[in-house]
C-alpha positions in Angstrom: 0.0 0.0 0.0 1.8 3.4 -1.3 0.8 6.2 2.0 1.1 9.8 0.3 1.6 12.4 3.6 -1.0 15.2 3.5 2.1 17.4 3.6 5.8 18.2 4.7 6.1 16.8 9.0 2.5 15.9 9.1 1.1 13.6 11.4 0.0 9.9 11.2 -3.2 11.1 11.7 -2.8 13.4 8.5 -1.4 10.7 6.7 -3.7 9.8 3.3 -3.5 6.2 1.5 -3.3 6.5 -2.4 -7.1 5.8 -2.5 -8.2 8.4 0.0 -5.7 11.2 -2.0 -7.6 10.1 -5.1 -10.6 10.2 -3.8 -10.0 14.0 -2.0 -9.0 15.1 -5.8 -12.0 13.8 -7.0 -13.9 15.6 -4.5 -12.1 19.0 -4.8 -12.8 18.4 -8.4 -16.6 18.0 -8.3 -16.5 21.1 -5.4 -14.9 23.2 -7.8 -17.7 21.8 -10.7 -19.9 22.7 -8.2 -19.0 26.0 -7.8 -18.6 27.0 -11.6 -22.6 26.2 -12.4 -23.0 28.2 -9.2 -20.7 31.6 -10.8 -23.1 30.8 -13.9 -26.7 31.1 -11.9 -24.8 34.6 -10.0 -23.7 35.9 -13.2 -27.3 35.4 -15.2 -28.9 37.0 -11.7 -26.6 39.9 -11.9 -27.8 40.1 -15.6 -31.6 40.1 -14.2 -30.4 43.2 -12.1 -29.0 45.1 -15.0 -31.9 45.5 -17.7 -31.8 48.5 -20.2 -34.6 49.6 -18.2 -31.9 50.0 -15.2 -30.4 52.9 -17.1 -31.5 55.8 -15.3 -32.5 58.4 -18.5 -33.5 56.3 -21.5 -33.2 59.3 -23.3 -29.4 58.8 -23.1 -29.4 55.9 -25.4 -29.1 58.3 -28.4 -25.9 60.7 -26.8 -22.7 58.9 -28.5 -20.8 57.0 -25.7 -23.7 56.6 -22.9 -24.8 53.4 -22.0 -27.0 51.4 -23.9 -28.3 48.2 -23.7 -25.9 45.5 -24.9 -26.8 42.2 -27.2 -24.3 39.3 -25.8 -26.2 36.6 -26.4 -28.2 34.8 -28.9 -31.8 35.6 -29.9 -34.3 35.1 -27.3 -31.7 36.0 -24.3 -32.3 39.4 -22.4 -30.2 42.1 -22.6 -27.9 43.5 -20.0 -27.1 47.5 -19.7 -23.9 47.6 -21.1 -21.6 48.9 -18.0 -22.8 46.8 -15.5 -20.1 43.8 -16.9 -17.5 46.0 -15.8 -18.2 45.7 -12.1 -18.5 42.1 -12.5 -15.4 41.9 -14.3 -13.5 43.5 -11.2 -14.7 41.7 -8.6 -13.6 38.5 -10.1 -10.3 39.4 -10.8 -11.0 39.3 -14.8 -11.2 42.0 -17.9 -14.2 43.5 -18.9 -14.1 41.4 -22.1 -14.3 38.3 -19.8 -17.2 38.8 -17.7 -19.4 40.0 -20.7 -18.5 36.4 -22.2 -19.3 34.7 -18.8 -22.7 36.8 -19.0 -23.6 36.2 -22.4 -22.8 32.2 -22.1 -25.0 32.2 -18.6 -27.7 33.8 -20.6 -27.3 31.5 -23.6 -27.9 28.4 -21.3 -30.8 29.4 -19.4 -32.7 30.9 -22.1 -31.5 29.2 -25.6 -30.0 25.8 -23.9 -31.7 25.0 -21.4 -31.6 21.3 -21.3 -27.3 22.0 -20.7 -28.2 24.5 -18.2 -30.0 21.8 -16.1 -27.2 18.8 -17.1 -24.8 21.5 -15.4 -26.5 22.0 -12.5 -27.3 18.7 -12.1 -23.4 17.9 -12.1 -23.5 15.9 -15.0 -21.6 18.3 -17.2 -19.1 20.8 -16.3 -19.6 24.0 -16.6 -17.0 24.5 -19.1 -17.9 22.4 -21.1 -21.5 23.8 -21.8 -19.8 27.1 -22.1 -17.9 25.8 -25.1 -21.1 25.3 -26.6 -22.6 28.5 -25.5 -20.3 29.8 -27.4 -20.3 28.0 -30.6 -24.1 29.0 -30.4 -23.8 32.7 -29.7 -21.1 32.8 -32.7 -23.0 30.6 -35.1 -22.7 32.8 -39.0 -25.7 33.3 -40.0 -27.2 33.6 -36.1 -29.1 30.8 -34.7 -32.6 30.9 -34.1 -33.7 30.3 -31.3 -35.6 27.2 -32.5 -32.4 26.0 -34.1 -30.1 26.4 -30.5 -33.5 24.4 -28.9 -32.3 21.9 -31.7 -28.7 21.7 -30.9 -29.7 21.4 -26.9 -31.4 18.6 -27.2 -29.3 16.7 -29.3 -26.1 18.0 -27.6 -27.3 18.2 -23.7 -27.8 14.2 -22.9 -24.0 13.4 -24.2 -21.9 16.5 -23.4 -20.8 14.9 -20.0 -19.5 12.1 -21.6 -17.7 13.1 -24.4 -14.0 14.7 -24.9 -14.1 18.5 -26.2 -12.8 17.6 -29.3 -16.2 15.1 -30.0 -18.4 17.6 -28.3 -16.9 20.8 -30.8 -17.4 18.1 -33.8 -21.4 17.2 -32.7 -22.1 20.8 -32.1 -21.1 21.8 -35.7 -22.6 18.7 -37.4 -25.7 19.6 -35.0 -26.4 22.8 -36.5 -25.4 21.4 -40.1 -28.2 18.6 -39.6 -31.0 21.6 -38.2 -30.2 23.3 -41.2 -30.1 20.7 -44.1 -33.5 19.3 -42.6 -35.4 22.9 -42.3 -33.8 23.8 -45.5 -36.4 25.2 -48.4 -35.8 23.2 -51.7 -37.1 25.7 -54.0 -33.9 28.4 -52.6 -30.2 28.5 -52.8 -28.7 25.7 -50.7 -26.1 28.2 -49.8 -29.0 30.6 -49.0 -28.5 31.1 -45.4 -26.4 28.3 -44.7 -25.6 27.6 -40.8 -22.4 26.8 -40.3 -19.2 26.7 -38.1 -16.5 27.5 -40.1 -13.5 26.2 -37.8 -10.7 28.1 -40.2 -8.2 30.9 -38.6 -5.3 32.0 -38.0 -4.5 33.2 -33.9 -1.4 34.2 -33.5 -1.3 34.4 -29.8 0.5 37.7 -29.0 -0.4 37.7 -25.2 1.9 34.4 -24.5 5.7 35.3 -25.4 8.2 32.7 -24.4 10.9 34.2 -22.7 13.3 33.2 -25.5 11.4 35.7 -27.5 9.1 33.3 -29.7 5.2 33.2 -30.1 2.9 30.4 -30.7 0.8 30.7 -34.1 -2.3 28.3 -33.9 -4.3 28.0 -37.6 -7.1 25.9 -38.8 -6.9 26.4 -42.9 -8.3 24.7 -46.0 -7.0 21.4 -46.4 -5.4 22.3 -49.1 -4.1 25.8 -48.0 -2.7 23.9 -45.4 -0.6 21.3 -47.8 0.3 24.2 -49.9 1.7 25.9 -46.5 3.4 22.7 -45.7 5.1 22.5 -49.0 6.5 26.5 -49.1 7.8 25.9 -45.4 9.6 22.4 -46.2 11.0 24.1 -49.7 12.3 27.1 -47.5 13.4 25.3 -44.6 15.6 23.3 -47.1 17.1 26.4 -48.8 18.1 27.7 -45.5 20.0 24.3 -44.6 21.9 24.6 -48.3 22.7 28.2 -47.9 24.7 27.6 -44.4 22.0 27.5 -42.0 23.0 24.9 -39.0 19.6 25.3 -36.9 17.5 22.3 -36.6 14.9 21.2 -39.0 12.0 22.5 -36.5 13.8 26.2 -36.3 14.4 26.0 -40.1 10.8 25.5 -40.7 9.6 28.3 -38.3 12.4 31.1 -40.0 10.9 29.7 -43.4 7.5 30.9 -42.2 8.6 34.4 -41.5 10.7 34.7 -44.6 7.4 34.0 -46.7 5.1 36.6 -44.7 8.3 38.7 -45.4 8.5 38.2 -49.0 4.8 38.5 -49.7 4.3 41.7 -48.6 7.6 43.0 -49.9 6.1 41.5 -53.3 2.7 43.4 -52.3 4.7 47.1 -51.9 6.7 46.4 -55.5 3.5 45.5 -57.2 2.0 48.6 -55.8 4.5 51.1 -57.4 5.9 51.8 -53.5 9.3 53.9 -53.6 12.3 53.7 -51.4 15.2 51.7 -51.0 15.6 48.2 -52.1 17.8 44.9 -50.8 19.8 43.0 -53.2 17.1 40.8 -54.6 15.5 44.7 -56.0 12.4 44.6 -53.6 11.7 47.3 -51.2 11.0 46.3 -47.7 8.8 44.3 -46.4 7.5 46.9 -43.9 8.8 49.9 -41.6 8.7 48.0 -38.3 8.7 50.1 -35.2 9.8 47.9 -32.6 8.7 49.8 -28.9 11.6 48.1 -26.5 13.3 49.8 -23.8 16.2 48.6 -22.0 18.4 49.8 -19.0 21.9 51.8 -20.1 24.3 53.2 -18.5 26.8 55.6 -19.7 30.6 54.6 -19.8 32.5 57.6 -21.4 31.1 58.0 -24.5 30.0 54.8 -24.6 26.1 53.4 -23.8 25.9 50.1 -22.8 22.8 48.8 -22.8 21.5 45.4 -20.7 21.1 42.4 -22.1 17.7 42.2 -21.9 14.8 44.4 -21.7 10.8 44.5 -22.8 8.5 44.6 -24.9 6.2 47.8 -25.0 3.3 46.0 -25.6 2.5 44.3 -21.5 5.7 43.2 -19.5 7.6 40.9 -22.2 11.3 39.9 -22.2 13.3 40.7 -25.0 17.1 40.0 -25.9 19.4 42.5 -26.7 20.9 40.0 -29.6 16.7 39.7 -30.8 16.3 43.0 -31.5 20.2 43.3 -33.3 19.1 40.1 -35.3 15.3 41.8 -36.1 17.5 45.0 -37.3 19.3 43.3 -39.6 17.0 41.4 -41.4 17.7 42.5 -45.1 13.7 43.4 -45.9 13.5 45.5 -42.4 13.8 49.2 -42.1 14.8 50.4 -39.2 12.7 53.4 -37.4 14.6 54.8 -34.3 12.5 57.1 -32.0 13.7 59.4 -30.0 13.9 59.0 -26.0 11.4 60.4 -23.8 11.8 60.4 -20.2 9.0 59.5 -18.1 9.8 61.3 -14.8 9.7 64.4 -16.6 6.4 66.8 -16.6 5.0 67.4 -20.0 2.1 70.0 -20.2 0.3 70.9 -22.6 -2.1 74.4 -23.2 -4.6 73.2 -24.7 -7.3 70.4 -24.2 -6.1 68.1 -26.8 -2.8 66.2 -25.9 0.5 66.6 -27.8 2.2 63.9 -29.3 5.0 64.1 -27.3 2.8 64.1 -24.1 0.6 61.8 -25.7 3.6 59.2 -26.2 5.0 59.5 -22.8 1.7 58.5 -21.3 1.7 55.1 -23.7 5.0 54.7 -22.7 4.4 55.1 -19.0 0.9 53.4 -18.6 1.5 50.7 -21.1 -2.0 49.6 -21.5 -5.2 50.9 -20.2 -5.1 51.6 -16.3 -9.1 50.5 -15.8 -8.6 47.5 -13.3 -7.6 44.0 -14.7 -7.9 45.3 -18.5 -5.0 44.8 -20.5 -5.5 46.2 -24.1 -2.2 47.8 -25.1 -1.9 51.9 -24.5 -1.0 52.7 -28.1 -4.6 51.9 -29.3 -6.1 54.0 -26.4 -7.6 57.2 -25.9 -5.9 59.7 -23.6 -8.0 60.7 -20.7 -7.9 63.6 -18.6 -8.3 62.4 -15.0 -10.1 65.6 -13.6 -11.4 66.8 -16.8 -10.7 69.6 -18.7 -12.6 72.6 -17.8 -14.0 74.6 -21.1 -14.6 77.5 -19.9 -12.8 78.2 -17.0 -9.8 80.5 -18.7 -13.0 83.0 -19.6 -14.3 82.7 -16.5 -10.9 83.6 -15.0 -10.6 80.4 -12.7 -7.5 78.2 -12.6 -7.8 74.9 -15.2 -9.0 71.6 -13.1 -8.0 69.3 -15.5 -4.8 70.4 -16.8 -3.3 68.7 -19.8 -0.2 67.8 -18.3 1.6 64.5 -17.4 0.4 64.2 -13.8 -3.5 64.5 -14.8 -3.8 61.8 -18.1 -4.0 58.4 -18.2 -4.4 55.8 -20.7 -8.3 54.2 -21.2 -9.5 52.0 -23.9 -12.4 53.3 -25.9 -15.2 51.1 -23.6 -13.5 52.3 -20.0 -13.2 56.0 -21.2 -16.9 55.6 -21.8 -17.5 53.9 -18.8 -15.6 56.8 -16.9 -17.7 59.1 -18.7 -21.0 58.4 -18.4 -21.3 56.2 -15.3 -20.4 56.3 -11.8 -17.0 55.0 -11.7 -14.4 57.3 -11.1 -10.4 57.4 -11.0 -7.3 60.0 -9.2 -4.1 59.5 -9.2 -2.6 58.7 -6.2 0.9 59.0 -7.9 2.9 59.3 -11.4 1.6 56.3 -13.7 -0.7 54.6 -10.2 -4.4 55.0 -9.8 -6.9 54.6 -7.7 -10.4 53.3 -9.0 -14.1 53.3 -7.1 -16.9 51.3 -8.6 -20.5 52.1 -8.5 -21.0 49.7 -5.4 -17.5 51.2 -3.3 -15.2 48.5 -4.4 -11.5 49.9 -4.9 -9.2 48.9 -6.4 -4.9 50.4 -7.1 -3.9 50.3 -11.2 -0.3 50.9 -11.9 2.4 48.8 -14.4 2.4 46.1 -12.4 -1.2 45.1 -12.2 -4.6 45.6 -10.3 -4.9 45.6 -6.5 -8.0 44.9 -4.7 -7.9 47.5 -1.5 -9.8 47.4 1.3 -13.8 46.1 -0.3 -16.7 47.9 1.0 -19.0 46.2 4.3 -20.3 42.8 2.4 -23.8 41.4 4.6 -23.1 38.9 7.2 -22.6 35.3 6.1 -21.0 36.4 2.5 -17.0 35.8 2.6 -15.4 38.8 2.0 -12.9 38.8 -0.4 -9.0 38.3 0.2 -6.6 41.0 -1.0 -4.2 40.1 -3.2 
């Protein structure tokens, strides 16, 4: 009999046989189950809360940038007031984006799926697995109907506890294909209003760097695409080898890649008459790459030296020094250098709109958008005066609130800047590039580079847990 101890110097009486450890997992397994469908029911209640007729002026539906009532889930499921995912998002440690999915798939399964609602709650499927097909149904091109997601639920619900994702992705699509070859009119187009799931893309999955400075690309393509692909790769990989290269056949393969996304859109730019320089082979290059990376130096004489290693603008990502000296002198790259702002310094502006300079120290400061947990990068944001900008306080003869200077703007994605707007939230800065945020129901929470930090949460009824801080 193998005995597994419950943990470093514990007890005999601690001590757990093989079966009772297996038997715990299990347990903590169906507990966490358990709790999943319960987030689902809490997040479809907090959807029942938040109406469009919770909006306090109806009449703001029509000013550009107020709330509005917000579609996340098929027909047939209610709709939600668009800022109330926010708060939801916070609370559970998760981005905006997030918690409208994890609304719109509890919605889905209670109103469009309800057999899978009740096989969840019943513990017979996990809740991530209905969710999967929550949102196959949600994302269906053309829309299902809500007849048509009653269709899939009950051919889906009885075997989606039983079978491995793969299966379960494979009899939702063929599902929806079966709904619609059997409702089909024979006197239209069969391509009329096809249903389908069209599995093809190509994610190239920018928020998980390896620290060796690589990416993952993921791509579902045509099956012939896809042999074609395979071909051009092997071909290139195989050039690489006779020209000198001595990195493995894997490595090969992946530089083979690159050089044809390279080529191509060099090819693209010569067709198109584009001027400039060109390398040997007499195309231009491929692109004008801006690569954002900043690294420590220090000055020795006349000399910089930089570290060897530094990040990526775009969220905290390690880069190598050699990376960025091998990106520079690829033969199709031009090289763009910009010049170094300091971000201790104090910009200000005179007027209400920002200055570029300003306007790039902030993006290089904030990094992304400083609303709690949300993550979009700063150089597609809006710049946001924290105390806003007062219109007419210079003919009034009062001092500006809202200056446009360093210390009063911050970086907020097009949906938080909104949310700042026209809701109660509201943001100050405690300090240069750190904020401090207050929800609608006197949650807070700190924003600076490093991440979100719950503070103290406001008084919770008795029997609720409160919340730890992180």
């Amino acid at each position: 009999m193998i005995e597994v101890l419950a943990g470093p110097g514990a007890g005999e009486a601690d001590a757990l046989t093989a079966a009772g450890l297996l038997a715990s997992i299990k347990a903590s397994r169906e507990t966490e189950n358990a709790e999943a469908a319960r987030q689902l029911v809490l997040a479809a209640q907090w959807a029942d809360l938040h109406p469009p007729e919770s909006i306090h002026s109806a009449a703001t539906f029509a000013v550009p940038g107020c709330e509005h009532e917000e579609p996340i889930a098929g027909e047939g499921a209610p709709l939600v007031a668009e800022f109330c995912v926010a708060e939801l998002g916070t609370v559970l440690g998760i981005s905006s984006t997030a918690a409208k999915k994890l609304i719109g798939h509890a919605l889905e399964l209670r109103h469009r799926l309800p057999r899978l609602w009740d096989q969840v709650h019943a513990g017979a499927v996990p809740a991530w697995r209905a969710r999967s097909v929550a949102e196959t149904t949600i994302h269906t091109s053309p829309p299902l109907t809500r007849e048509a997601a009653g269709f899939v639920d009950a051919q889906v619900a009885a075997v989606a506890g039983r079978i491995g994702p793969a299966q379960l992705d494979r009899l939702v699509a063929e599902t929806i294909k079966r709904y619609d070859l059997a409702t089909a009119d024979p006197t239209q187009d069969p391509e009329d209003g096809y249903l389908h799931v069209d599995p093809r893309h190509v994610t190239v999955h920018d928020d998980d760097v390896h620290f060796a400075g690589t990416m993952r690309i993921e791509a579902e393509v045509d099956l012939a695409d896809a042999l074609d692909l395979d071909r051009a790769v092997a071909h290139g990989a195989e050039t690489l080898k006779a020209l000198g290269s001595t990195l493995s056949l894997d490595a090969r393969r992946a530089k083979a890649l690159g050089n044809l996304a390279r080529t191509q859109t060099a090819l693209d730019l010569h067709a198109s008459g584009a001027t400039g320089p060109a390398d040997i082979d007499g195309l231009p290059p491929a692109r004008e790459v801006v690569i954002h990376a900043h690294f420590d130096a220090t000055l020795s004489g006349d000399t910089t030296i930089f570290g060897p290693t530094g990040r990526m603008e775009n969220g905290q990502r390690l880069v190598l020094l050699e990376q960025i000296r091998a990106w520079c002198g690829d033969t199709r790259t031009r090289v763009t250098v910009k010049p170094v702002i300091d971000l201790n310094t104090q910009l200000t502006g005179q007027t209400r709109k920002v200055p570029d300079r300003i306007r790039e120290q902030i993006i290089l400061r904030d990094r992304t958008c400083v609303f709690p947990n949300c993550g979009r990068p700063a150089r597609g944001c809006d710049i946001d005066h924290v105390v806003p900008w007062d219109e007419h306080a210079e003919a009034e003869g009062r001092p500006q609130p809202g200056p446009t200077t360093t210390s009063n703007l911050a970086a907020l994605c097009r949906f938080h800047h909104r949310l700042k707007t026209h809701s109660p939230w509201r943001y100050e800065t405690t300090a240069p590039g750190v904020f401090e945020w207050r929800s609608p129901y006197g949650y807070r929470y700190r924003r600076d580079h490093t991440g979100t930090t719950e503070l103290d949460p406001p008084d919770i009824p008795p029997g609720i847990p409160r919340p730890r801080r992180q």
